[in-house]
N, C-alpha and C positions, 0 to 999 in steps of 0.2 A: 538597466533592468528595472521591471516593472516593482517598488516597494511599497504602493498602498494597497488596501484590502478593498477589491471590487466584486461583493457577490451579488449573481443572479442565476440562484437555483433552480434546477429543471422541476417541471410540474409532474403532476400524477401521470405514470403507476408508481414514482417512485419512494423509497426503495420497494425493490419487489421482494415476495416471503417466497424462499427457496426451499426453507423445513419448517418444522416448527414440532417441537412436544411439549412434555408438561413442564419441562425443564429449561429449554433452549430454542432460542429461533436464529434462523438461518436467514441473511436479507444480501442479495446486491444492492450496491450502492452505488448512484452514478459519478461521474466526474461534474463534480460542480456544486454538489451538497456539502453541508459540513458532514463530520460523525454527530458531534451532538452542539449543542448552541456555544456561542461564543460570546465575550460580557457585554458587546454593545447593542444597545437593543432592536436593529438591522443584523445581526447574526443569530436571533434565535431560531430560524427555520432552521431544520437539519433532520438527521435522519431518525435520531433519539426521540424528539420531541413528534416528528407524525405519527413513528409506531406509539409511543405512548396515548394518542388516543385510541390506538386500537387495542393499546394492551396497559392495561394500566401500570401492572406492577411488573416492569421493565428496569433489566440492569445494564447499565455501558461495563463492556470488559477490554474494549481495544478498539483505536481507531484506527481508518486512514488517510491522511491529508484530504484537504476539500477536493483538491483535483484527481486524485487517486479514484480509479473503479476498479470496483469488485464485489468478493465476500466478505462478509462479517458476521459474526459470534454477537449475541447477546442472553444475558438469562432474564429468566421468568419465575423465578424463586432466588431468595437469600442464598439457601444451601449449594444450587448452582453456580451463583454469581462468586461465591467463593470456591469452588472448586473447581471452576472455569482460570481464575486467574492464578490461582495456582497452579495451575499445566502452562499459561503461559512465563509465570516466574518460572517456573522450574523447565519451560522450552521443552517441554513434551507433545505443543501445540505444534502441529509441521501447516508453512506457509509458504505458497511459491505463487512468485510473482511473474510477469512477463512484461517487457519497458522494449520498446524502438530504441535505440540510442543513432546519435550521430558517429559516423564514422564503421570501422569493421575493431575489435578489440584485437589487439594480438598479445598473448597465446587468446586462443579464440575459447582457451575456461580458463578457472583459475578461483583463487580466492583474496576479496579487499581485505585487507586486516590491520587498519589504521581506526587511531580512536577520532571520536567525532566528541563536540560542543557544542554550545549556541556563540554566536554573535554577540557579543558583548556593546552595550550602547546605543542600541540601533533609534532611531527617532521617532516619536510616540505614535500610535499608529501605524506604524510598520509592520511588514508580515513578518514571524521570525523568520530566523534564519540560524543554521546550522554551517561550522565547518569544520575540517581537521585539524585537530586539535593535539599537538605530542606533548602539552605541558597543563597537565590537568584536566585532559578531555576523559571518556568512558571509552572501553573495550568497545567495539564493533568492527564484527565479520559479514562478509556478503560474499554469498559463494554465486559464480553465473558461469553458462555453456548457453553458447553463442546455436540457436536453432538455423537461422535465416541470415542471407547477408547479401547485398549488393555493392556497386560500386562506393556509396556516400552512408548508409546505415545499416543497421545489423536488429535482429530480432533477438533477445537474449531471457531466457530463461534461468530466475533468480530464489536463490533461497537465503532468507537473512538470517544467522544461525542468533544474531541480539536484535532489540526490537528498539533501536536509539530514533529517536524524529528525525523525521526525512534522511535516514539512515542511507537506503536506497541511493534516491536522487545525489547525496554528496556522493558517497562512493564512486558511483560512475562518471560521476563530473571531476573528481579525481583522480579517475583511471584515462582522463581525456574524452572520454565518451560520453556525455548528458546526455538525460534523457530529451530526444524531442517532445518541443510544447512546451518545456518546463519554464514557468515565467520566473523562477529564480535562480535558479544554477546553470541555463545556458543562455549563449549569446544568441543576439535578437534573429539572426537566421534561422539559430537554430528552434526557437521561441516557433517562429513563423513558418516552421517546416509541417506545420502536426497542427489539427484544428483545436485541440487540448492535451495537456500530458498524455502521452501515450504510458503510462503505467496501470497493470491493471492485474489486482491479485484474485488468480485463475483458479486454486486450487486452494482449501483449510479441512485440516483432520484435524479433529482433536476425539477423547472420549468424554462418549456421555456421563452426566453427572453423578447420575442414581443408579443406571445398569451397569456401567462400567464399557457399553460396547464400543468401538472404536466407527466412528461416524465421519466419511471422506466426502465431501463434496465439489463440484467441478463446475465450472463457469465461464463459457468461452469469452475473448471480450470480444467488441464490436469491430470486425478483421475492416471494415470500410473504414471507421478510424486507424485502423495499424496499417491502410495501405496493402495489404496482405490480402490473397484471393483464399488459402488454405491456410491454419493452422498447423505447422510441423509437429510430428510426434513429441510429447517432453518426455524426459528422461526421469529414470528414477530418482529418489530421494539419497537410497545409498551412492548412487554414480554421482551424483551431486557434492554429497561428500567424502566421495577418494579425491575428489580433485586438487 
């Protein structure tokens, strides 16, 4: 498995602004940018740093992995950026994700609910790395219902109920199923099945900061990357969680 850090981030439009008020902007993010810079000074392009010339007074409240696409949250006032990460502390932020994985899962839903860690010692310049962890990891949950399935992978639709790094990707690697593309949690087939992580978070509500109103937005990913001609219907948030 690939453990050095190799980026070359896609060019303009990205990310692109999907809302935006006086309070929050709404951006996709593509697979292949950071969220925001990284310490060495070949990872400062990211997605933080191009909206900040267009917006100055810009706050990160949540990332996701460089290879991860989708949505993301950020604020445009103090008061925001504080009341943004308090829905996500307190998981009142709803986030659903959708990943290819190798294989078909069986039961075809269900819920992960093993604690996850980092890597302990990994060698300098190394990308981290997370695993499970039952002797001093952190609580994480991952609820999925399996949309799409053929004979070798499955389409699955995910809601992470904790927000632990690369929370996702171990889980499913866990459950036997990686995500295809993933250059750290699956094997090189399956690395080489998907032209990048096929992960990509479709869907973020959260409430706005100052009105209080509940603000859902949706974002299909790119179905030529997922191999997929349609998007299956997703399921609700409650059906998500009887499961």
């Amino acid at each position: 498995m690939s453990t050095a850090i190799s980026y070359l981030p896609p060019g303009a439009p990205w990310p692109k602004i999907i809302y935006q008020d006086k309070d929050v902007l709404v951006v996709e993010k593509p697979s292949g940018l950071l969220s925001n810079p990284g310490r060495a000074p070949g990872l400062q392009d990211s997605a933080e740093n191009r909206l900040a010339t267009q917006f100055p007074q810009l706050y990160l409240i949540h990332r996701l992995d460089m290879a991860t696409s989708g949505l993301m949250v950020f604020a445009l006032r103090r008061k925001a950026e504080a009341a943004l990460k308090q829905q996500f502390a307190s998981r009142t932020i709803d986030k659903t994700y959708l990943a290819r994985v190798a294989g078909v899962p069986m039961p075809a839903a269900g819920c992960i609910d093993v604690p996850l860690g980092p890597v302990p010692d990994l060698p300098a310049g190394s990308v981290p790395r997370h695993q499970v962890c039952f002797t001093g990891g952190k609580a994480a949950v991952t609820c999925y219902h399996t949309l799409w399935h053929n004979n070798d992978s499955a389409l699955l639709q995910l809601k992470p109920i904790t927000g632990r790094s690369h929370q996702l990707r171990v889980h499913l690697s866990h459950l036997g199923h990686p995500i295809l593309g993933d250059a750290i949690y699956a094997d090189p087939a399956q690395q080489q099945a998907a032209p990048r992580l096929l992960l990509h978070a479709t869907k973020l509500a959260f409430f706005q900061p100052y009105s209080g109103e509940r603000l859902e937005f949706f974002c299909p990913p790119d179905l030529a990357d997922f191999g997929i001609e349609t998007l299956p219907a997703l399921i609700s948030d409650e059906k998500m969680l009887e499961l």
